[in-house]
N, C-alpha and C positions, 0 to 999 in steps of 0.2 A: 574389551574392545568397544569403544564408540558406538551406537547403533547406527553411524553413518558409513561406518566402517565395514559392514556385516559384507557376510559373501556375496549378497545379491544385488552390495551396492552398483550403482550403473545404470543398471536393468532401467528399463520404462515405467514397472511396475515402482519404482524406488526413487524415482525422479523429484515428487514433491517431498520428499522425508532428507535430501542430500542440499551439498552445501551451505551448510553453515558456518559463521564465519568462528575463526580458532576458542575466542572466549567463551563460544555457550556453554551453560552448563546443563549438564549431562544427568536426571535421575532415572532409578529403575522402580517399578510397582510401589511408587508412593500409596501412600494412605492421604486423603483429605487434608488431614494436620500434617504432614511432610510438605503437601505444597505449598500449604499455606505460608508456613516457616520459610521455604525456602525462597516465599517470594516478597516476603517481610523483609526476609534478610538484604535481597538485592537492592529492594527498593528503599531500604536506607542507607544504600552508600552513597558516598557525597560525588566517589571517582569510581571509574573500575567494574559496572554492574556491567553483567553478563547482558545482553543484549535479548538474548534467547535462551530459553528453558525449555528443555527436550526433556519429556517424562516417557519411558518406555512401559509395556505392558500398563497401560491403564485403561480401568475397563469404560463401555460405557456408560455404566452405572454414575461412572464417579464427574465423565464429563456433562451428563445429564444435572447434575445436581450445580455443579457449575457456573453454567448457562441459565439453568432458572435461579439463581440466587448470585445476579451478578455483582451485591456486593459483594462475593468471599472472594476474588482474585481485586476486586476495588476498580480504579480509574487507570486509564492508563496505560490500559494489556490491550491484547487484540488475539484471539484465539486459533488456531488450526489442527483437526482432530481428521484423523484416518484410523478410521472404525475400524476399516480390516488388519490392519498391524496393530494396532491400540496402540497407536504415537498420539500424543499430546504436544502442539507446540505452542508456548507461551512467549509471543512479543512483548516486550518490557517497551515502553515507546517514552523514552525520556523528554525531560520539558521543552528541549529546543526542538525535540524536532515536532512535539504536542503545537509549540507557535509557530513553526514553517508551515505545517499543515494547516491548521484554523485560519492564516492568515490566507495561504493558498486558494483553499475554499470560500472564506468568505470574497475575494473577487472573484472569484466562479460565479460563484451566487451575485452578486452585484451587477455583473453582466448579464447573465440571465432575465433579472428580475427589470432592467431597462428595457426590455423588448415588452413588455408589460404584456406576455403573454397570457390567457387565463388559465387557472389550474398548468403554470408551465411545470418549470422544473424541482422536482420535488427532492432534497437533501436527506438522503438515508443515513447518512453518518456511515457508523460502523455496522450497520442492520447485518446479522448474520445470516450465510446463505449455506443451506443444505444441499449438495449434489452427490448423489451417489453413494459410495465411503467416508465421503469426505463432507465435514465444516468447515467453513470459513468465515472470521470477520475481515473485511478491508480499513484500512485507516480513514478511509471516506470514500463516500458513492452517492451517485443522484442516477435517476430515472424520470423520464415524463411523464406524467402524471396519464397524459392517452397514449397507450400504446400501442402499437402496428396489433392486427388481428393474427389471432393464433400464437401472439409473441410470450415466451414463457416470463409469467410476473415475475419469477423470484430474483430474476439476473437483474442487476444497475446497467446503468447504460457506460457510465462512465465510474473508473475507481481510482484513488491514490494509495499509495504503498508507501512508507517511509520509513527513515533508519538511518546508519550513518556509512559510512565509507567501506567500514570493512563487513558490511552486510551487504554490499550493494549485490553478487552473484546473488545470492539469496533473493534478495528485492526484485531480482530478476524474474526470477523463479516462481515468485508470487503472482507477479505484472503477468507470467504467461498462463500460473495455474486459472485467472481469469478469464484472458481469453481462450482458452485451448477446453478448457473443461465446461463452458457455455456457448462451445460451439459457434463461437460466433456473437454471440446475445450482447456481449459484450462489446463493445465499440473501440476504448480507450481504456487503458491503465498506463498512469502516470506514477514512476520510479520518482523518489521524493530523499534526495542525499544530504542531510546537516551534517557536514565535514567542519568542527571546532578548531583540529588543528590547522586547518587552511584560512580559516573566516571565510567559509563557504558555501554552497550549496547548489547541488545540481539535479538537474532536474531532465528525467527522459521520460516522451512520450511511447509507447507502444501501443502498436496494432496489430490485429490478425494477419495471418499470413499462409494461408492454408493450404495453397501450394508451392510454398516453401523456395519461391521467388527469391527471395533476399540473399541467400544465402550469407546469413549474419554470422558472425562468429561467435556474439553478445547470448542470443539465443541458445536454449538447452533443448527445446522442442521441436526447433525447426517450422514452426508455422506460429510465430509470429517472428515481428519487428521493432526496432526502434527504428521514427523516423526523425526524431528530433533532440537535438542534444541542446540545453542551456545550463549554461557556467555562471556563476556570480563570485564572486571573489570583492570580501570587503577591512581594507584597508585602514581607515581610523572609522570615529563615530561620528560619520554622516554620510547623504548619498552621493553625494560627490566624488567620494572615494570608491565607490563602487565599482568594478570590470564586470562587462558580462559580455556573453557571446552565444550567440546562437537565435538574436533575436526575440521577441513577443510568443508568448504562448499561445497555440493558436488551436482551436477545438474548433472543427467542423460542426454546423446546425445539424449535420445530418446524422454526424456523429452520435450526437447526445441527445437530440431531440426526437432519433430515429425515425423521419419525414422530411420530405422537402418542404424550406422555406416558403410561406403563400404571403408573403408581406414586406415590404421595402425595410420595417424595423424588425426583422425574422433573422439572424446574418449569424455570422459566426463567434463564439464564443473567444475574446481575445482580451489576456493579461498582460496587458503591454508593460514595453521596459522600466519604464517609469515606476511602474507598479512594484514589478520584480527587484528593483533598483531597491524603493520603499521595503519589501518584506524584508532582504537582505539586510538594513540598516538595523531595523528592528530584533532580526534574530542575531545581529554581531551583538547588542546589548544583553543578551543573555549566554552570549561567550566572555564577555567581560565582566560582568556582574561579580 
């Protein structure tokens, strides 16, 4: 039986270990050399790779060793461990959606870095974060470099999640174990969707929602939100051909900076369509390739 499958699937306690999407693949009490194999394996298919690697009963001895020797899983993964069940889950994060993200981020960062703040915003990448039972990497994160007082360091202020269509519940799930599990600390998690068979990519913002206002249907936790949905859809190779909807990516100063603006060039972080137009063109070339 599935370990997603187990009697207690449901339950709150089982929430971050559920929905994944139909292709992952499934181990039980690997050894070191079983995962290493098994991630060899995927990551030389050409089509076809499992998305996600769910290793059962692993202890953590084995995820300890890991983490500190992050060449043995290589480039590319992104990790999530729940100590108390000893699940292991291994994100495979293939090339397109490696350049939707880089590309994502680096206009994050470009906007940023034009308010010429000092010591502003600081790009964590995938910096991994310890809470509780649980590890986490994100596919990218920043934090301000000063942070509000008493504000817990280890949380980002802002994170991307990314993956392709039939992970998106999943991606979900991640987007809220952010917010929900930092209490708040968190700001922003941005769902990050490279859809190959569409020439696509979509992109949701999520925010906290801790009294459960929204009543979203998207949500597993009930205390967050999506509050923004953008669509890209691209056509031949150029941006012309581009559809999109849902407007300019827009991230609050207060958001991510975790302070109110004190300056006329202090404003909000925006990837406008233009932009989005642009990464979209770029990632259709690596659908065609």
């Amino acid at each position: 039986m599935p370990p997603n499958q187990e009697p207690e699937a449901g339950s709150k306690k089982w929430l971050f270990l559920e929905y994944f999407p139909d292709n992952t693949l499934w181990i039980n009490k690997p050894t070191l050399d079983d995962i290493r194999a098994t991630m060899q394996l995927e990551q030389n298919k050409t089509s076809s790779a499992a998305p996600y690697i769910v290793s059962s009963d692993t202890s953590p001895e084995t995820v300890e060793y890991i983490t500190n020797n992050p060449q043995f899983l290589g480039k590319h993964v992104r990790i999530f461990y729940d100590k108390k069940y000893c699940k292991l889950v291994i994100k495979l994060v293939h090339h397109a959606h490696e350049v939707a993200r880089s590309l994502i981020s680096r206009e994050i960062d470009i906007a940023a870095d034009r308010m010429s703040i000092v010591n502003g915003l600081v790009p964590d990448g995938s910096k991994r974060v310890a809470s509780g039972q649980y590890t986490k990497e994100p596919a990218s994160s920043w934090r301000p470099a000063t942070l509000p007082p008493s504000r817990d360091a280890k949380w980002p202020s802002l994170v991307v999640e990314c993956g392709d269509l039939k992970s998106i519940t999943r991606l979900r799930i991640e987007a809220e174990w952010w917010l929900a599990k930092s209490q708040g600390d968190v700001k922003v998690a941005i769902v990050l969707i490279v859809w190959p068979t569409w020439s696509g990519i979509l992109l949701e913002k999520w925010v906290p929602d801790p009294n459960g206002d929204s009543n979203s249907n998207d949500s597993a936790t009930g205390t967050a939100k999506c509050i923004q949905k953008i669509g890209l859809q691209c056509k031949a190779r150029n941006t012309a051909s581009v559809e999109i909807s849902g407007g300019s990516l827009r991230l609050g100063f207060e958001e991510v900076f975790l302070r109110a603006p004190s300056s006329p060039r202090e404003r909000d972080i925006i990837v406008s369509e233009e932009a989005l137009k642009s990464i979209m063109g770029l990632v259709y070339d690596e659908f065609v390739i």
